[in-house]
C-alpha positions as CSV (number, residue, x, y, z in Angstrom):
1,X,-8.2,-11.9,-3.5
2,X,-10.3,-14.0,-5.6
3,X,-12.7,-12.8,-8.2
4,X,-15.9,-14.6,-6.8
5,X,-15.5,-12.7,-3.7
6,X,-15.1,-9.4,-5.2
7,X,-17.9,-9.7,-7.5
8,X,-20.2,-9.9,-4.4
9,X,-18.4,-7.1,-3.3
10,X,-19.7,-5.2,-6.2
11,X,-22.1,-2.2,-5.6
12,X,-24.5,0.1,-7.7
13,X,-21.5,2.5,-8.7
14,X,-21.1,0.3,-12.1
15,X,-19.6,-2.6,-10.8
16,X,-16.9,-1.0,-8.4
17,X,-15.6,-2.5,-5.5
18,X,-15.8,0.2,-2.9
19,X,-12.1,0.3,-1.5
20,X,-9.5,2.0,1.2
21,X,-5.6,2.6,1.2
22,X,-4.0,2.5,4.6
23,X,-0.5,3.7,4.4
24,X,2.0,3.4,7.1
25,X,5.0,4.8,6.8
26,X,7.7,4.3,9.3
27,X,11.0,4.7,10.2
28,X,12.3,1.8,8.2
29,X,9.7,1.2,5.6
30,X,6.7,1.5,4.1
31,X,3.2,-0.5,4.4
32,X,0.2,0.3,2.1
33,X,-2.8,-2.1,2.9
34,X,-6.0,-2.3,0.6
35,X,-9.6,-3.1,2.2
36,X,-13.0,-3.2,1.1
37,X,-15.3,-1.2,2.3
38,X,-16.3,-3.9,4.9
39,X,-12.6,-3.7,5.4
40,X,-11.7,-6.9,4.2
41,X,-7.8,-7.1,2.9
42,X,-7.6,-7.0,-0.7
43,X,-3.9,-6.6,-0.6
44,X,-0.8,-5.7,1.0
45,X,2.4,-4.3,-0.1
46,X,5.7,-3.9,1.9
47,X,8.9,-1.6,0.7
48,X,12.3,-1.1,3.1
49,X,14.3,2.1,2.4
50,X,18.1,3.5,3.4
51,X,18.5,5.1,6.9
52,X,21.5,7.1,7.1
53,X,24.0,7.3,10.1
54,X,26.2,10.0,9.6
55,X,27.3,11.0,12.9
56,X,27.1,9.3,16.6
57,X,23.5,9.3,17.5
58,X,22.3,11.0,13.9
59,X,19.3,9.1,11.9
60,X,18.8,11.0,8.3
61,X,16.4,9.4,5.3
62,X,16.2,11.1,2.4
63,X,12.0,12.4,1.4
64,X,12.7,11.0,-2.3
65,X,12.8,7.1,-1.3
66,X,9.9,7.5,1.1
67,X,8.2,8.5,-2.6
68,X,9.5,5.8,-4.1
69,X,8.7,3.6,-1.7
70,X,4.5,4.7,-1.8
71,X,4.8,4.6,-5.6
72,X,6.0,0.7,-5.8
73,X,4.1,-0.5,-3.6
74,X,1.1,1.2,-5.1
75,X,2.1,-0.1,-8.0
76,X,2.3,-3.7,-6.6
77,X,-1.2,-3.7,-4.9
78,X,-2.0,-2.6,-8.6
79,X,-1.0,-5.4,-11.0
80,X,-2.4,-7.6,-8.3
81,X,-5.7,-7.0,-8.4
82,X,-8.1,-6.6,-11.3
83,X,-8.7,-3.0,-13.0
């Protein structure tokens, strides 16, 4: 997003843009999705993790990369947009 929109954006709280994480996380990744408070996109970040098959019919993921997952993509939505 560009900086002339989010300075119009800006509201009484000292210059902070008002925003929202949506985080979706599904079966074979994870989506994390920053609005404004108008909900306007200020970013989006997309991360893919392992699904395991270890039997017939068997679907396992292990907790630690859905962590990970949040965590990168947080990070990427981060160094994207201005502090």
């Amino acid at each position: 997003m560009d900086t002339a929109a989010q300075t119009a954006r800006k509201d009484a709280l000292g210059g902070l843009v008002v925003s929202y994480l949506g985080i979706d996380l599904g079966t074979s990744g994870l989506r994390a999705l920053l609005v404004d408070d108008a909900g306007t996109p200020l970013g989006a970040a997309e991360r893919s993790y392992p699904v395991a098959n270890p039997a017939p019919g068997w679907s396992e993921q292990n907790p630690a990369d859905w962590i990970a997952a949040l965590e990168d993509a947080v990070a990427e939505l981060r160094s994207r947009l201005p502090a």
